[in-house]
VEXDREN-2710 file (C-alpha; in Angstrom, 1 decimal):
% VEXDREN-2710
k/r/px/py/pz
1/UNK/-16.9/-0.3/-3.9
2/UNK/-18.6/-2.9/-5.8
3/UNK/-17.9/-0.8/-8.9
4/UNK/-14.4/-0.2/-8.3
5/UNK/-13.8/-3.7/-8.6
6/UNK/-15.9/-3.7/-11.7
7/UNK/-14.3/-1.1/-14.1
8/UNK/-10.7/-2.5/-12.5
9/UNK/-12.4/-6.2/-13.8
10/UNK/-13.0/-4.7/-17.6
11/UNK/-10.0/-2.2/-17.4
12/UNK/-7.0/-4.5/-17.0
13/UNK/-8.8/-7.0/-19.2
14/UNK/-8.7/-4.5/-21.6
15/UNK/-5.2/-3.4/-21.0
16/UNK/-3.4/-6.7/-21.1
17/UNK/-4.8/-7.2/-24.3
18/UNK/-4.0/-3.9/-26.2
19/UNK/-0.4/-4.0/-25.3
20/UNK/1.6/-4.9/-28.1
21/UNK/3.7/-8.2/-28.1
22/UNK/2.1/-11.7/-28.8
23/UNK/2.4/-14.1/-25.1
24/UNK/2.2/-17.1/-27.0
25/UNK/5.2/-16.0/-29.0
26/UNK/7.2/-14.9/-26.4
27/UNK/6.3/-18.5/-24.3
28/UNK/7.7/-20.4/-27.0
29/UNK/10.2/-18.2/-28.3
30/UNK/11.1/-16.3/-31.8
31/UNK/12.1/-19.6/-33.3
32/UNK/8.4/-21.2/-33.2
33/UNK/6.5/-22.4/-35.5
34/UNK/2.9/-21.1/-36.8
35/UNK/0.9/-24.0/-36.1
36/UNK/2.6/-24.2/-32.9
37/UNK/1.5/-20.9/-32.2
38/UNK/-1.3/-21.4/-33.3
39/UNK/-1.9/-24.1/-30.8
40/UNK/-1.0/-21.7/-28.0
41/UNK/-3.8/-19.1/-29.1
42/UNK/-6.4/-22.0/-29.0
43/UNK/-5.4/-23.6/-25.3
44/UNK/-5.2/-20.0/-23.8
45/UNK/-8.0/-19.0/-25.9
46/UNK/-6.8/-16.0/-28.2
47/UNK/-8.2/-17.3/-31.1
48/UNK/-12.0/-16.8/-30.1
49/UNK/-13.8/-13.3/-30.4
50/UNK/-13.0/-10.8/-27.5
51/UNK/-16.5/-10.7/-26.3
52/UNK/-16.1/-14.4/-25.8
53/UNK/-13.0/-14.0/-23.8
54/UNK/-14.7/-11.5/-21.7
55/UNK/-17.5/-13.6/-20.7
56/UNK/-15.5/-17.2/-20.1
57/UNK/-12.7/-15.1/-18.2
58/UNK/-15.4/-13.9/-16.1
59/UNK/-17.7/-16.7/-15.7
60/UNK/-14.1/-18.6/-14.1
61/UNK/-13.3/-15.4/-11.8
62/UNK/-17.2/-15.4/-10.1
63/UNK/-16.6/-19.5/-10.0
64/UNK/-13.6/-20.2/-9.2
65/UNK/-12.2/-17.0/-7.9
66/UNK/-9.0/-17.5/-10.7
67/UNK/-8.3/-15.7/-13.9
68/UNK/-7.1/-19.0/-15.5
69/UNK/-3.5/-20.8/-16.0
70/UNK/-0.4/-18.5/-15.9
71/UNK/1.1/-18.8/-18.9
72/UNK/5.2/-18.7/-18.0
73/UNK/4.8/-20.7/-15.0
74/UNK/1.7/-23.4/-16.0
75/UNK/-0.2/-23.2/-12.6
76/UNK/-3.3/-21.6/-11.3
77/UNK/-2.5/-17.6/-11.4
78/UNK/-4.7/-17.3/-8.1
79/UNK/-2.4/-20.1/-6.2
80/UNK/0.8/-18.3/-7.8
81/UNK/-0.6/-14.6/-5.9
82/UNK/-1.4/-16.6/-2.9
83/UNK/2.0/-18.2/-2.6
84/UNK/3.4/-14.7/-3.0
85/UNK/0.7/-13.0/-0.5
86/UNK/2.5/-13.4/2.4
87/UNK/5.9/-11.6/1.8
88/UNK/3.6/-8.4/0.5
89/UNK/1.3/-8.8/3.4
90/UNK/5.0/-8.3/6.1
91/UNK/5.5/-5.4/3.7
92/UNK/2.6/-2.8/3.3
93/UNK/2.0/-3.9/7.2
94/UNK/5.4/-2.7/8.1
95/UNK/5.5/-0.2/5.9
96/UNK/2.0/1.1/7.2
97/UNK/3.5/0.5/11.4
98/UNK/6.5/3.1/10.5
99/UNK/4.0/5.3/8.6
100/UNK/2.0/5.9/12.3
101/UNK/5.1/5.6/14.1
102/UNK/7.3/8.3/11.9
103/UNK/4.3/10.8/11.1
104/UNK/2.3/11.0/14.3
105/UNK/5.0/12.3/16.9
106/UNK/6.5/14.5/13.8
107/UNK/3.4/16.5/13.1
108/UNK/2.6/16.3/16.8
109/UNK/5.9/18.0/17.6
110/UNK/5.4/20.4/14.6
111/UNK/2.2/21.8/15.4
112/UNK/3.2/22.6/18.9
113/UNK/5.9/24.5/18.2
114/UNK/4.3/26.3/15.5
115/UNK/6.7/29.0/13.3
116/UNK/10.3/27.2/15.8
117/UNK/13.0/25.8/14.0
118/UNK/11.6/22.2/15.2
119/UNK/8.4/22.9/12.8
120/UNK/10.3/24.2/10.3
121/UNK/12.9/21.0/10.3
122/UNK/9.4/18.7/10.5
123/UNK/8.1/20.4/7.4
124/UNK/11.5/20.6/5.3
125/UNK/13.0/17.1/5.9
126/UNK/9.7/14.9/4.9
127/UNK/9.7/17.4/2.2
128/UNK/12.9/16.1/0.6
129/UNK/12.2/12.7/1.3
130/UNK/9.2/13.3/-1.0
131/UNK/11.2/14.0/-3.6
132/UNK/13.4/10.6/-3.7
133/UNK/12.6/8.3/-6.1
134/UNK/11.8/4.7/-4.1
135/UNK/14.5/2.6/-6.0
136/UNK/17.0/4.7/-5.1
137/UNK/16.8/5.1/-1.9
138/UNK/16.5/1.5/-1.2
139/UNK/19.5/1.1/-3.4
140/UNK/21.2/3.6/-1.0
141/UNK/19.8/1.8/1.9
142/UNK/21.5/-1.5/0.7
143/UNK/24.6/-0.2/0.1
144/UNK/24.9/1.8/3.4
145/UNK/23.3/-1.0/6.1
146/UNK/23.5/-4.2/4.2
147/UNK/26.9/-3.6/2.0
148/UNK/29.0/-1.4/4.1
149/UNK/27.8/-1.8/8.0
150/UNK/26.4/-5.2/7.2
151/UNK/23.7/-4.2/9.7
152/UNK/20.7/-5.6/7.2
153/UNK/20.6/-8.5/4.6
154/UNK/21.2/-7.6/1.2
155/UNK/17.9/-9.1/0.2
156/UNK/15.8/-11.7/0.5
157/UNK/13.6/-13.0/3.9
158/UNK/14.7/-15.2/6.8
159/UNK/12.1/-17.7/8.5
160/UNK/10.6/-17.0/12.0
161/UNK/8.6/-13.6/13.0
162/UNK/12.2/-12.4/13.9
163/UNK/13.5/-13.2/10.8
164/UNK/11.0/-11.5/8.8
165/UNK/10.8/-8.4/10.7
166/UNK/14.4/-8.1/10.7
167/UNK/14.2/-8.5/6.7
168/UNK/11.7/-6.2/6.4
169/UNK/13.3/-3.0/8.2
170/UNK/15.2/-1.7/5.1
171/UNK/12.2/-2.6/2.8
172/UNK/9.3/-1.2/4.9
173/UNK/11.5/1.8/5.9
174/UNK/12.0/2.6/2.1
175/UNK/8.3/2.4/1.1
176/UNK/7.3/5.0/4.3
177/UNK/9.9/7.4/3.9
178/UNK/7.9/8.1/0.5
179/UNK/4.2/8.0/2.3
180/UNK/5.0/9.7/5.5
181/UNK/5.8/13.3/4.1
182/UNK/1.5/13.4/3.0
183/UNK/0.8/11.9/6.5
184/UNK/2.8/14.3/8.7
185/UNK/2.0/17.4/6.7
186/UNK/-2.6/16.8/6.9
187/UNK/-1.9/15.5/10.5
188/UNK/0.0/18.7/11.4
189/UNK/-2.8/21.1/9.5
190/UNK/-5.3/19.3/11.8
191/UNK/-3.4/19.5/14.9
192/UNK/-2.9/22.9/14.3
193/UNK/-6.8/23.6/13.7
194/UNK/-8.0/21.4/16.9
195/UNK/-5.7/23.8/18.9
196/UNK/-7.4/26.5/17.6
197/UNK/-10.6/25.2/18.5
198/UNK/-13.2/26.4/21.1
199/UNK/-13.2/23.0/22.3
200/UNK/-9.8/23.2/23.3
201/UNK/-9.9/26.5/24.8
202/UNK/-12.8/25.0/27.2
203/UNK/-10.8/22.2/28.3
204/UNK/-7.4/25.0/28.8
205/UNK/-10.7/26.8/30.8
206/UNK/-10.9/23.8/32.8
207/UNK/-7.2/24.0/34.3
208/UNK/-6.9/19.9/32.7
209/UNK/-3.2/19.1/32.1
210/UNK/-1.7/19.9/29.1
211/UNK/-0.6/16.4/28.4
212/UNK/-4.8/15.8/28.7
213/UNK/-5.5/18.3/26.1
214/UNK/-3.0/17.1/23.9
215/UNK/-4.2/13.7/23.7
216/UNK/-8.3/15.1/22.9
217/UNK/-6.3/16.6/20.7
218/UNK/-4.9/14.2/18.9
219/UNK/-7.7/12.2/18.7
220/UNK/-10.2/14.9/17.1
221/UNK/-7.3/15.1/14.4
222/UNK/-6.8/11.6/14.1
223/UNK/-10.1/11.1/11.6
224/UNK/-9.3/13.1/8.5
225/UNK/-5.8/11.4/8.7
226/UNK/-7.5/8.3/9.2
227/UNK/-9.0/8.6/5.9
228/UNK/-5.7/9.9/4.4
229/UNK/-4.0/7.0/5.6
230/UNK/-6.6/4.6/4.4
231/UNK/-5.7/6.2/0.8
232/UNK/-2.3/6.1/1.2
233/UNK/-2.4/2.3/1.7
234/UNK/-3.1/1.5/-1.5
235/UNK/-0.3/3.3/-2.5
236/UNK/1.8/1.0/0.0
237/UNK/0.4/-1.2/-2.0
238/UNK/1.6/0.2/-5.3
239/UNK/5.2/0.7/-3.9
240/UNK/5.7/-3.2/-3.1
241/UNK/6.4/-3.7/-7.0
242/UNK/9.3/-1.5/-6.9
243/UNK/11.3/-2.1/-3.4
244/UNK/10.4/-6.0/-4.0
245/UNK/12.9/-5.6/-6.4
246/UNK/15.5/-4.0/-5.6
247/UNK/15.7/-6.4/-2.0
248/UNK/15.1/-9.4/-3.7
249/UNK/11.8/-10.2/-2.0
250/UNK/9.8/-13.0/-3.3
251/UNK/6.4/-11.3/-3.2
252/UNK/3.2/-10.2/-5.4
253/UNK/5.0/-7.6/-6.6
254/UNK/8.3/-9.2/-7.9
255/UNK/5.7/-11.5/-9.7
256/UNK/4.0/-8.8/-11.2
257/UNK/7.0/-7.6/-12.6
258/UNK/7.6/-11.1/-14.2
259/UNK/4.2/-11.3/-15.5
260/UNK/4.4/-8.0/-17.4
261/UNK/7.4/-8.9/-18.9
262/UNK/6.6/-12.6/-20.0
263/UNK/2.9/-10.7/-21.0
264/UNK/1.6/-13.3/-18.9
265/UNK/-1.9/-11.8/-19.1
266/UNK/-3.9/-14.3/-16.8
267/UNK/-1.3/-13.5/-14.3
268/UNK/-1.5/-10.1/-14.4
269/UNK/-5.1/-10.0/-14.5
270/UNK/-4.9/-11.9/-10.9
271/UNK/-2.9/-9.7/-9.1
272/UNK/-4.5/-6.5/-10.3
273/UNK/-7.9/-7.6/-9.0
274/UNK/-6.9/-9.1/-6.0
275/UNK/-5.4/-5.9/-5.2
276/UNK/-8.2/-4.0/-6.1
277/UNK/-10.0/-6.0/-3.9
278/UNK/-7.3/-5.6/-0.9
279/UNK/-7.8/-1.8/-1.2
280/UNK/-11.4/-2.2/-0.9
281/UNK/-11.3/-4.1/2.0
282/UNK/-8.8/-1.7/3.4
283/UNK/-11.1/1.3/2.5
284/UNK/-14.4/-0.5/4.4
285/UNK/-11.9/-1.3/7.2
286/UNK/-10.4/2.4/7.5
287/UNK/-14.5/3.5/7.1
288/UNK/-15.2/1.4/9.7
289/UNK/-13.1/2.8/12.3
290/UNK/-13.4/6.1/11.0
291/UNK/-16.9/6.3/12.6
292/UNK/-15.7/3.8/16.1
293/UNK/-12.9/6.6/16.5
294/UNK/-15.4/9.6/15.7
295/UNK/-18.0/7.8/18.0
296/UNK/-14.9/7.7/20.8
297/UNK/-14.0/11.6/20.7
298/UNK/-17.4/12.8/20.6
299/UNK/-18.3/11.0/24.0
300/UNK/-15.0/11.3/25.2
301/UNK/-15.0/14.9/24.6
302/UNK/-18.6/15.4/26.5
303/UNK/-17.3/13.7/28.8
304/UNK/-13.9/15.7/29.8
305/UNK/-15.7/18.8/29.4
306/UNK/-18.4/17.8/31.4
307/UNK/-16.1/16.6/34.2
308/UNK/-13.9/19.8/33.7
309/UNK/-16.6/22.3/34.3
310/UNK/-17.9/20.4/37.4
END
């Protein structure tokens, strides 16, 4: 983990500097002069060798936890991404509710009706989904709910937990519709191999319920989408800069977008590590319960078996 955050530390320093276009130029405009450019590469420290650069920009990231002074908006970069956490956060956790709430019933349903039109419907329709580019359909979604029906706000949040959940259905709902198809189609592959199982055949040997069997079920297939899941957060995370956007929201990845094109490299250089470091945390998190929930089905599993053949 510790070296993800590493080679994603020396990568995007890297990047933001090999990409053509001069920031101090495009801060003060075409019509500047030299020296005043000049005097731009010495406050934001272009003008000293890149190893240098390296070594100062990391010696204030291990310090101070910033990347240095944005350069189109003249503030601490890390206070900038921290302003513009909270909208993100609303997002990918939305996003990552309807992911579980969409997917789990939808494979569910597929995998026990195996080869039925139901499966086949569960297995086509997430399918075309797939293959919908983000921006458009949130651009679809505004114009049907928010333009038309008027059902949504065209963009923008509102204050309040109501107000933000209510701003966040058309976003969050965007952003899954593209994840879910991955979800439902390992979840239903699982499913369909825990049914399969000797362990289930035991429990069926046991006369349980089949609502009882279903839910051991579920929950032996739960852990390799778990880990899926985990993977596809970061993604989640990835998809904010697009459907911030297109609804107007006011969050890390609107800014990134304004960063990249004001090549405000300090900026940028903020929000891609403090990302990276989000998806790490995510990963330990989703690692974490990984091994609670595997910990859960084996004893629970003993356990209904045990009481079963009693």
């Amino acid at each position: 983990m510790l070296l993800v955050l590493v080679l994603v530390t020396i990568g995007v320093f890297l990047i933001v500097r090999l990409v053509p276009g001069d920031p101090a130029q495009m801060v003060l405009g075409l019509k500047a002069r030299p020296e005043q450019i000049a005097d731009m590469h010495h406050r934001l420290g272009l003008d000293q060798p890149i190893g240098k650069q390296f070594t100062s920009f990391v010696g204030t990231l291990l310090t101070t936890g910033d990347t240095g002074q944005s350069i189109a908006y003249n503030v601490s970069s890390r206070a900038l991404v921290l302003d513009r956490l909270p909208v993100s956060l609303w997002l990918i956790c939305c996003s990552a509710v309807l992911v579980v709430a969409i997917s789990l019933p939808l494979a569910m349903t597929a995998a026990l009706h195996k080869g039925s039109w139901v499966d086949q419907l569960v297995r086509i329709v997430p399918t075309i989904t797939l293959g919908m580019p983000e921006f458009w359909v949130g651009l679809v979604f505004v114009l049907l709910f928010a333009v038309t029906l008027k059902v949504f706000p065209v963009g923008g949040t509102q204050p309040g937990i109501d107000g933000m959940l209510y701003s966040m259905a058309l976003p969050s709902l965007t952003i899954a519709l593209a994840q879910t198809p991955f979800i439902v189609r390992s979840l239903r592959t699982r499913i369909l191999d825990v049914l399969q199982s000797d362990f289930v055949v035991t429990l069926r040997a046991a006369h349980l319920p089949e609502r009882v069997i279903h839910r051991h079920v579920l929950r032996n297939a739960l852990l390799p989408a778990l880990q899926l899941y985990g993977m596809k957060i970061s993604f989640l995370v990835g998809g904010t800069l697009v459907v911030e956007q297109v609804f107007g929201l006011k969050g890390v990845g609107s800014l990134l977008f304004s960063a990249i094109t004001a090549r405000d490299f300090p900026l940028i250089q903020a929000i891609a590590i403090y990302c990276a470091l989000g998806v790490v945390l995510i990963s330990v998190i989703v690692e974490i319960a990984g091994g609670l929930i595997d910990y859960r089905v084996r004893g629970g599993a003993e356990q209904t078996t045990a009481g079963g053949v009693a």
